[in-house]
VEXPABA-873464 format. One record per atom (N, C-alpha, C, O, CB): residue number from 1; residue in one letter; atom name; x, z, y. Coordinates in steps of 0.001 Angstrom, whole numbers, plus 524288, in hexadecimal, padded with zeros to 5 digits. Glycine has a CB too. Example, Ala and Ser with C-alpha at 12.3 -4.5 7.8 and 13.67 -1.06 7.14 Angstrom:
REM VEXPABA-873464
  gunu  mikol  timar     c1     c3     c2
     1      a      N  83386  81E78  7E9C6
     1      a     CA  8300C  81E78  7EE6C
     1      a      C  83390  81E78  7F31C
     1      a      O  8379C  82111  7F309
     1      a     CB  82C2C  82356  7EE87
     2      s      N  83232  81BA8  7F736
     2      s     CA  83566  81BE4  7FBDC
     2      s      C  83264  81EBE  8001E
     2      s      O  83461  81F67  80472
     2      s     CB  83704  8165D  7FDAA
REM end
This chain:
REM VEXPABA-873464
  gunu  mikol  timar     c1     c3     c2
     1      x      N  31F80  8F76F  82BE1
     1      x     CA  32160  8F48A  83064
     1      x      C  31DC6  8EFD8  8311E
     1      x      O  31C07  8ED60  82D61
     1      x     CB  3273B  8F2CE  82FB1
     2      x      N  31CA5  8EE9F  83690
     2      x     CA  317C8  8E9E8  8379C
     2      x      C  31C61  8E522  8374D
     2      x      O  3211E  8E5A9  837E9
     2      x     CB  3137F  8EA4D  83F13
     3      x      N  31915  8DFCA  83606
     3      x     CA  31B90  8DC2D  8353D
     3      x      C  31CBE  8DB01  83B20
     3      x      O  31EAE  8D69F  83AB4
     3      x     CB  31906  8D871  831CF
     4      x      N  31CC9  8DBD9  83EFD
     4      x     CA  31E40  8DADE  843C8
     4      x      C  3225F  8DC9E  8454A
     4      x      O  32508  8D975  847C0
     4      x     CB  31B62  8DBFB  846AD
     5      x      N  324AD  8E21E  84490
     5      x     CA  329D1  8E305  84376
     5      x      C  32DCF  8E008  83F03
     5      x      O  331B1  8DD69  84019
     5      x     CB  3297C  8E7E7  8426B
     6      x      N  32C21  8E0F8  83ABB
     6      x     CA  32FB4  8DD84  8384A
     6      x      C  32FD2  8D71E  838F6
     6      x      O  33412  8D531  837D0
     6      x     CB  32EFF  8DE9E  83332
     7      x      N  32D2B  8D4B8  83A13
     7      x     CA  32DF0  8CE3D  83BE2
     7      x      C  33117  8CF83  83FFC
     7      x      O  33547  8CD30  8406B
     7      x     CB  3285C  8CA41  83DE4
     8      x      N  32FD6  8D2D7  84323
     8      x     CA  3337D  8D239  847DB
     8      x      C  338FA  8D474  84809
     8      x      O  33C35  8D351  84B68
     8      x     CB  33101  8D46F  84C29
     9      x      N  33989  8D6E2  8451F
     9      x     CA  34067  8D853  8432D
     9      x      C  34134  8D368  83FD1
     9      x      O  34542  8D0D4  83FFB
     9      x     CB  341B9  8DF03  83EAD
    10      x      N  33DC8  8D277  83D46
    10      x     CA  34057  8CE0B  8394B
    10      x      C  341E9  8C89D  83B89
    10      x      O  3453A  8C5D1  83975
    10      x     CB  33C3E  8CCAF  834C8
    11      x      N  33ED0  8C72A  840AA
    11      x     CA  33F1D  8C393  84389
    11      x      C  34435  8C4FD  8477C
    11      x      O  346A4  8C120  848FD
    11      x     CB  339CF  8C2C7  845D2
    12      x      N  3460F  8CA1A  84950
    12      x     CA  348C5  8C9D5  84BFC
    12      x      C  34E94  8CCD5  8491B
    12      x      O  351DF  8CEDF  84BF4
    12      x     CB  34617  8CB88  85082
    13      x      N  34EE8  8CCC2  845B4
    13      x     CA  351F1  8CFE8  841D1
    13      x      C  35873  8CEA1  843D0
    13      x      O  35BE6  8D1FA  843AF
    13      x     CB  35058  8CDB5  83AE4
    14      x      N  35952  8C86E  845DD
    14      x     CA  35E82  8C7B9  8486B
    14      x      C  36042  8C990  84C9D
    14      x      O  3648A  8CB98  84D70
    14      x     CB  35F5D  8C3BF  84934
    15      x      N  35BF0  8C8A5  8501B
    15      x     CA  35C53  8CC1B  85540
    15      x      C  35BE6  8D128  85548
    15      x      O  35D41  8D339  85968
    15      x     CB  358EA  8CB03  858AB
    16      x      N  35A14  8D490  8512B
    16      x     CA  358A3  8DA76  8515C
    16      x      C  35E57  8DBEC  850B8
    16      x      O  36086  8DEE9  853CB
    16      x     CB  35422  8DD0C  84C7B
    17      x      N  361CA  8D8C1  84ACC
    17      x     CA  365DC  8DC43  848B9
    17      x      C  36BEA  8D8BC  84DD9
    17      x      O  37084  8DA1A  84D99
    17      x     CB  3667E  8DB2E  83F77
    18      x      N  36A97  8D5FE  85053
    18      x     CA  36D9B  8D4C3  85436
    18      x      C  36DB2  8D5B1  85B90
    18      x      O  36F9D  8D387  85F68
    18      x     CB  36D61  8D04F  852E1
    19      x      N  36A54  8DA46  85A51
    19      x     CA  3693B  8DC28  860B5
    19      x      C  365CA  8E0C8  85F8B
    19      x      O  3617B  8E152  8619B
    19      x     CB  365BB  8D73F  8652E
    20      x      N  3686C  8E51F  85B29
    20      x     CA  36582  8E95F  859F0
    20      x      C  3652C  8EB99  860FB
    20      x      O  36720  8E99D  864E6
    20      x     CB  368E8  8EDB3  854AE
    21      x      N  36248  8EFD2  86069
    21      x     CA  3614F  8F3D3  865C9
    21      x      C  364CC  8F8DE  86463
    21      x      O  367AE  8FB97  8671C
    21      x     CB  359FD  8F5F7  866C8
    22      x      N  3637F  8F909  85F6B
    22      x     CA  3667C  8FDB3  85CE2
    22      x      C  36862  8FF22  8572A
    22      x      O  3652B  8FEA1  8539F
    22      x     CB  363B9  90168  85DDB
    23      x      N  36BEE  90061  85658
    23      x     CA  36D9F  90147  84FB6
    23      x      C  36F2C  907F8  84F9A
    23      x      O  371B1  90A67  852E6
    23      x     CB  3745A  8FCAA  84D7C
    24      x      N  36C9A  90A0F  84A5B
    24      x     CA  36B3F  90E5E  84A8C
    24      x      C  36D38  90F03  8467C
    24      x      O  36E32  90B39  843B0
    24      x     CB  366C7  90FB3  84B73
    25      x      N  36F0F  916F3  8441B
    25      x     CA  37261  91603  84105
    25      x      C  37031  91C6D  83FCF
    25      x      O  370F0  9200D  842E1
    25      x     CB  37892  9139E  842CC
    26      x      N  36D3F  91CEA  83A75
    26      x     CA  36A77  92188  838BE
    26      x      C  36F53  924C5  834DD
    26      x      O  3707C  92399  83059
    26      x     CB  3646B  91F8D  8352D
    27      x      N  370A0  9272E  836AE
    27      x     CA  3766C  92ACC  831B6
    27      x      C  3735A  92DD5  82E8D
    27      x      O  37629  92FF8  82B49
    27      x     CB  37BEB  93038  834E0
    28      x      N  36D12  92F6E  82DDB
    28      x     CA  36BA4  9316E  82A47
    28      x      C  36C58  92B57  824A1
    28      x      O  36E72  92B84  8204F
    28      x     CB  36583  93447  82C64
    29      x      N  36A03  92788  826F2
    29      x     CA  36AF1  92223  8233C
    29      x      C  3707C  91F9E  823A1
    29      x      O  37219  91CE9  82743
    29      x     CB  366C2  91D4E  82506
    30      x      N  372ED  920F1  81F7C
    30      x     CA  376EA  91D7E  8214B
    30      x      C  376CE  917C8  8208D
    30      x      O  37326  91658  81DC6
    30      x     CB  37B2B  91F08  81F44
    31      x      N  37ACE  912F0  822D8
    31      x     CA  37998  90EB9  8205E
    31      x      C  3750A  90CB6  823D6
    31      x      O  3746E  907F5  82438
    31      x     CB  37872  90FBA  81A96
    32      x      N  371E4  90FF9  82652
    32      x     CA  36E2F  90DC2  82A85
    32      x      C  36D03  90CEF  82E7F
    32      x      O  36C36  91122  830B3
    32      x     CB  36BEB  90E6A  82AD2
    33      x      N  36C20  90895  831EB
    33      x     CA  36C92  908AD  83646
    33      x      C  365DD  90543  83957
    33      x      O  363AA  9013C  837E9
    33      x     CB  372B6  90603  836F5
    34      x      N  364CA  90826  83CB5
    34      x     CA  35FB4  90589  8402D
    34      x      C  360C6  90397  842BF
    34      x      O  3633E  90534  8468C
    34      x     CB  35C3E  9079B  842A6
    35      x      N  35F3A  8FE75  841D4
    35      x     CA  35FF2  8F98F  8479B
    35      x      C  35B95  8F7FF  84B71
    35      x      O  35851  8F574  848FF
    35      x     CB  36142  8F375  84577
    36      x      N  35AB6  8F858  84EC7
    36      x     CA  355DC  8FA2A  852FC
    36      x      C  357B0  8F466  85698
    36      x      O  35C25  8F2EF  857A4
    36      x     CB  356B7  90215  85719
    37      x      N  35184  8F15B  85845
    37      x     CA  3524E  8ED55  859F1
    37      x      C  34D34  8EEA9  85CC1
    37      x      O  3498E  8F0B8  85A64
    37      x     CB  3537E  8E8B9  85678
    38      x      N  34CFA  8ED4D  8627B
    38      x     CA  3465A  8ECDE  865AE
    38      x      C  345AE  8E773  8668C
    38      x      O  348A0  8E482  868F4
    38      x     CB  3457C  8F016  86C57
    39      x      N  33F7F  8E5F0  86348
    39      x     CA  3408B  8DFD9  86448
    39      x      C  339B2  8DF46  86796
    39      x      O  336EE  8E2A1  86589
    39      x     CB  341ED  8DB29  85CC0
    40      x      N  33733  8DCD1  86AE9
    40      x     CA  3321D  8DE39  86BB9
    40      x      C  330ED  8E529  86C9B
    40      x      O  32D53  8E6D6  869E5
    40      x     CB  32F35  8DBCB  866B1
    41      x      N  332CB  8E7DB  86F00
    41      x     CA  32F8C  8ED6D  86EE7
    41      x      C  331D6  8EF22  869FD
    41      x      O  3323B  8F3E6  86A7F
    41      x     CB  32869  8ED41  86EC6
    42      x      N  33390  8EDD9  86583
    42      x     CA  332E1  8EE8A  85EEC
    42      x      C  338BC  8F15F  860DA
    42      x      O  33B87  8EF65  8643B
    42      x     CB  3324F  8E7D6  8593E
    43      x      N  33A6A  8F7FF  85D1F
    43      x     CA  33F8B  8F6FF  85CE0
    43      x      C  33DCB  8F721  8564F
    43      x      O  33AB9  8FA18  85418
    43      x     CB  34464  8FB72  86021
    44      x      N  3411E  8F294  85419
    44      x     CA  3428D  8F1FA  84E5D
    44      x      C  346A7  8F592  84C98
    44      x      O  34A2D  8F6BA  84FA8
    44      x     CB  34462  8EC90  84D33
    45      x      N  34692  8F703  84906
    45      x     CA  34B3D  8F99F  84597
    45      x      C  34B28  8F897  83FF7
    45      x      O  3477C  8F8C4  83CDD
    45      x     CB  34B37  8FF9E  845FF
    46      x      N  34FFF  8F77A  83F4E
    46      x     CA  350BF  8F4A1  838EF
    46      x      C  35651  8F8F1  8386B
    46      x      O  359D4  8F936  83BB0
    46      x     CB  3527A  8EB73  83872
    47      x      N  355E2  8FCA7  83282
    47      x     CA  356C6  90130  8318C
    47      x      C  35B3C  8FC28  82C35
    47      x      O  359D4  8F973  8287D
    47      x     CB  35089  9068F  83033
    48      x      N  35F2A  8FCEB  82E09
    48      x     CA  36260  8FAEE  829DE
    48      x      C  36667  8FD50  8279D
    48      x      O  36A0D  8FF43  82A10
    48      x     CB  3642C  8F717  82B0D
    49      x      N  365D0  8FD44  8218E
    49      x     CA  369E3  8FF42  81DBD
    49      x      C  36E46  8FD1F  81DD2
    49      x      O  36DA7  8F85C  81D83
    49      x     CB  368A3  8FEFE  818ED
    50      x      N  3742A  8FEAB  81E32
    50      x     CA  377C8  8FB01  81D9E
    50      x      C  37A0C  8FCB3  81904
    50      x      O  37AB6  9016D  81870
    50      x     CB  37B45  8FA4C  821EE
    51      x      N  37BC5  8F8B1  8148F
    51      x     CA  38092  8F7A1  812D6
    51      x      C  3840F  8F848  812FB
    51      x      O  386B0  8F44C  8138F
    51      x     CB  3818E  8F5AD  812CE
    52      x      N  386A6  8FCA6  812AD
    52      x     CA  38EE9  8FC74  81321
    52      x      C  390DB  8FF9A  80DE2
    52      x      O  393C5  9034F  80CF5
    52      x     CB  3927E  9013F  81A29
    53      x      N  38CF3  8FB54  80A5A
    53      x     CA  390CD  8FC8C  8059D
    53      x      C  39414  8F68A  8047D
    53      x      O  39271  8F24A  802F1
    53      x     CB  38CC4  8FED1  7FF7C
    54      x      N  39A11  8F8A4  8063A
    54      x     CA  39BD2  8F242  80477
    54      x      C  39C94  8F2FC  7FF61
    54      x      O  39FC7  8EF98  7FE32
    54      x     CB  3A171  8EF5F  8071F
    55      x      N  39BB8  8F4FC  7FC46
    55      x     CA  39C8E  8F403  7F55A
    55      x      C  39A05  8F206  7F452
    55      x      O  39B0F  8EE41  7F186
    55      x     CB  39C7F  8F747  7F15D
    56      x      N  394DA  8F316  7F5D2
    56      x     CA  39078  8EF14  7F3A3
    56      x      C  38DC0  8EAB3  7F777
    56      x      O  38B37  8EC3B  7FB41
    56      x     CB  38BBD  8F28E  7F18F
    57      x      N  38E58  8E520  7F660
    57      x     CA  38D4E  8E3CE  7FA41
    57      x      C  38803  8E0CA  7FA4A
    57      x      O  38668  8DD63  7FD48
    57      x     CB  39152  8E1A1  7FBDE
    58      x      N  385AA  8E340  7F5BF
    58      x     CA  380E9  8E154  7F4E1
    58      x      C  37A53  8E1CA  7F84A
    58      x      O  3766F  8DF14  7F918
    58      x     CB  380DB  8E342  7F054
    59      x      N  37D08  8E8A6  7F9C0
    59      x     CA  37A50  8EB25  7FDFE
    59      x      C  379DE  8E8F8  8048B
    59      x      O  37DB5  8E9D2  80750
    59      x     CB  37CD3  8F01E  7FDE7
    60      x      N  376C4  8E722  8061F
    60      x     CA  3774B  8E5AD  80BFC
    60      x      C  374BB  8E8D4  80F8F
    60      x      O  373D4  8ECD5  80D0E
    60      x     CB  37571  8E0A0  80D12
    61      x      N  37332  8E955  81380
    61      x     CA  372AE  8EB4E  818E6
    61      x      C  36C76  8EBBD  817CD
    61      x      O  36B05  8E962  813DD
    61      x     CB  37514  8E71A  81E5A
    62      x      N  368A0  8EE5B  81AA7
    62      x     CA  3637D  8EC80  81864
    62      x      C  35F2A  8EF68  81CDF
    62      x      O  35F22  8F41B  81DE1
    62      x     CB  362A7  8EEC4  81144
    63      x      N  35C51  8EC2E  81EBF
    63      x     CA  35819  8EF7A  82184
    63      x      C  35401  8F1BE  81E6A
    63      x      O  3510F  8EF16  81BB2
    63      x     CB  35574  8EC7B  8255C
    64      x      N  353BB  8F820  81EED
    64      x     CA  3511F  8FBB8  81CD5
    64      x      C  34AFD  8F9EF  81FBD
    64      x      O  34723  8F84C  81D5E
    64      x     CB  353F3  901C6  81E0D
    65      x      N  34B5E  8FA8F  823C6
    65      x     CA  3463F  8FB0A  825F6
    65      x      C  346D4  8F913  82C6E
    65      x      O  34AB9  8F9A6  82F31
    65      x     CB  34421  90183  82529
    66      x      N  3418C  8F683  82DF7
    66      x     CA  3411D  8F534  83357
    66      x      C  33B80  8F68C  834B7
    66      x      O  3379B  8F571  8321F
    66      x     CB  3428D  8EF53  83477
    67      x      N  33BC0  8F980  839E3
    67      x     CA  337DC  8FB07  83A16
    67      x      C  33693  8FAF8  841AA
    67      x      O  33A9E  8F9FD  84414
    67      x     CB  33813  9004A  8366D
    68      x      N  33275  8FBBA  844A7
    68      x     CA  3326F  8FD0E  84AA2
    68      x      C  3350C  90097  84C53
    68      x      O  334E3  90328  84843
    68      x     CB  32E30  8FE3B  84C95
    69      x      N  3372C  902C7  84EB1
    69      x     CA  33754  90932  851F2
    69      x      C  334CD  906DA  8580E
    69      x      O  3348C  9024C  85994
    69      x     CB  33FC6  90CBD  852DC
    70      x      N  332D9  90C90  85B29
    70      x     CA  331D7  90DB1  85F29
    70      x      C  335B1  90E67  863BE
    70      x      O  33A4E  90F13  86291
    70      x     CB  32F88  910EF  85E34
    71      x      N  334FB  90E5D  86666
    71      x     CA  33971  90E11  86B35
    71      x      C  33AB5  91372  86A22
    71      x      O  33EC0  9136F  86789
    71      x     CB  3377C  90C9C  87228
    72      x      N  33915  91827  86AF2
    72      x     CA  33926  91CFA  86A50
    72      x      C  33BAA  91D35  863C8
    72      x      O  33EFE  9208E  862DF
    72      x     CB  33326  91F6B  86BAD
    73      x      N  33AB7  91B39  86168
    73      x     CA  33EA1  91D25  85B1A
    73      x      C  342E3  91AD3  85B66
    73      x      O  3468C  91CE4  8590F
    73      x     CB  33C74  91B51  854CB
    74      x      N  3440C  91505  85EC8
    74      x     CA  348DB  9140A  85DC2
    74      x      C  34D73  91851  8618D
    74      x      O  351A6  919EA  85FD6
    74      x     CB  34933  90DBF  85EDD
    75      x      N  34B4A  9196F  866C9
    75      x     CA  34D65  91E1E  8681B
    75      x      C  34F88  9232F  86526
    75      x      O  353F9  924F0  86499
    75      x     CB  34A60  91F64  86A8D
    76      x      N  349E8  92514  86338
    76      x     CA  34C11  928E9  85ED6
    76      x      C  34ED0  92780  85BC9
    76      x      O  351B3  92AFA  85A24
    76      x     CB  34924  92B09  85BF9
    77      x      N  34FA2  921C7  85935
    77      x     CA  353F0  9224F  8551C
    77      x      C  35944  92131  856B4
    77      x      O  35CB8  9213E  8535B
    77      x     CB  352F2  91EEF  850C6
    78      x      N  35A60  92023  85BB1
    78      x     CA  35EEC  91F42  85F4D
    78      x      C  361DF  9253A  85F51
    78      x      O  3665D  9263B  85DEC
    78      x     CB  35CB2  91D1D  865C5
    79      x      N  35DBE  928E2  86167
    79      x     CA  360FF  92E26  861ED
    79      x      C  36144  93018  85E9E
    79      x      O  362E5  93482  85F98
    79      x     CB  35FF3  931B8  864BF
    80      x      N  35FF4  92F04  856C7
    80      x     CA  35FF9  92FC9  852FF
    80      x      C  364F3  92E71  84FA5
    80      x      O  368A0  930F6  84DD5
    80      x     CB  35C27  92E27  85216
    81      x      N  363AF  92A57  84FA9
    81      x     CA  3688A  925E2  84C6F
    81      x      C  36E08  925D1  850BF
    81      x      O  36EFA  9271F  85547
    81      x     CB  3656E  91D9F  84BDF
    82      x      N  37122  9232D  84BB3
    82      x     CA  376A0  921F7  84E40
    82      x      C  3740B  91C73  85079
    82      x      O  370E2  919A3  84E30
    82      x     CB  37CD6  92174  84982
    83      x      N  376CC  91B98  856AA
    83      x     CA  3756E  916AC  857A3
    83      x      C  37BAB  91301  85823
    83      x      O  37FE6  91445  85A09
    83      x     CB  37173  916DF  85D3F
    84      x      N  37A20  90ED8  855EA
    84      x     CA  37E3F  90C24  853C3
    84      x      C  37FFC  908AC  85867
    84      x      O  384A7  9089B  8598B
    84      x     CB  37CA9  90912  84E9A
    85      x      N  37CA8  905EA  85B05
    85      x     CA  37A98  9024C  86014
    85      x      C  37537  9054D  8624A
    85      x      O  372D2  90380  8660C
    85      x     CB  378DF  8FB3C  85DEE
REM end
């Protein structure tokens, strides 16, 4: 990943997870969900693991990976995935 994507999720990381475009929901992964944000031309996606073990509460929520998609892949993964929003 170029440092230009990640500064720029990292810089906009409040506004991304508070005005997603889309939340995505893969049933081959469970526990996972893609959050898709277009910021500049960029759509961002930050691929996050959740947590719902309340026994242990040591475990928290966690971004796996952030990476670009294309206008054309976030499409494809729309008619792919469960879409949540």
């Amino acid at each position: 990943m170029n440092d230009e994507i990640v500064n720029n999720f990292l810089n906009n990381l409040d506004y991304i997870i508070k005005n997603l475009d889309y939340i995505l929901k893969n049933p081959k992964n469970k526990n996972t969900l893609w959050f898709i944000k277009k910021i500049d031309e960029i759509n961002l996606n930050a691929v996050v693991k959740l947590a719902l073990n309340e026994k242990n509460k040591e475990f928290e929520n966690s971004i796996i990976t952030v990476f670009a998609l294309s206008d054309r892949r976030v499409s494809n993964k729309i008619k792919k995935l469960i879409r949540i929003k």
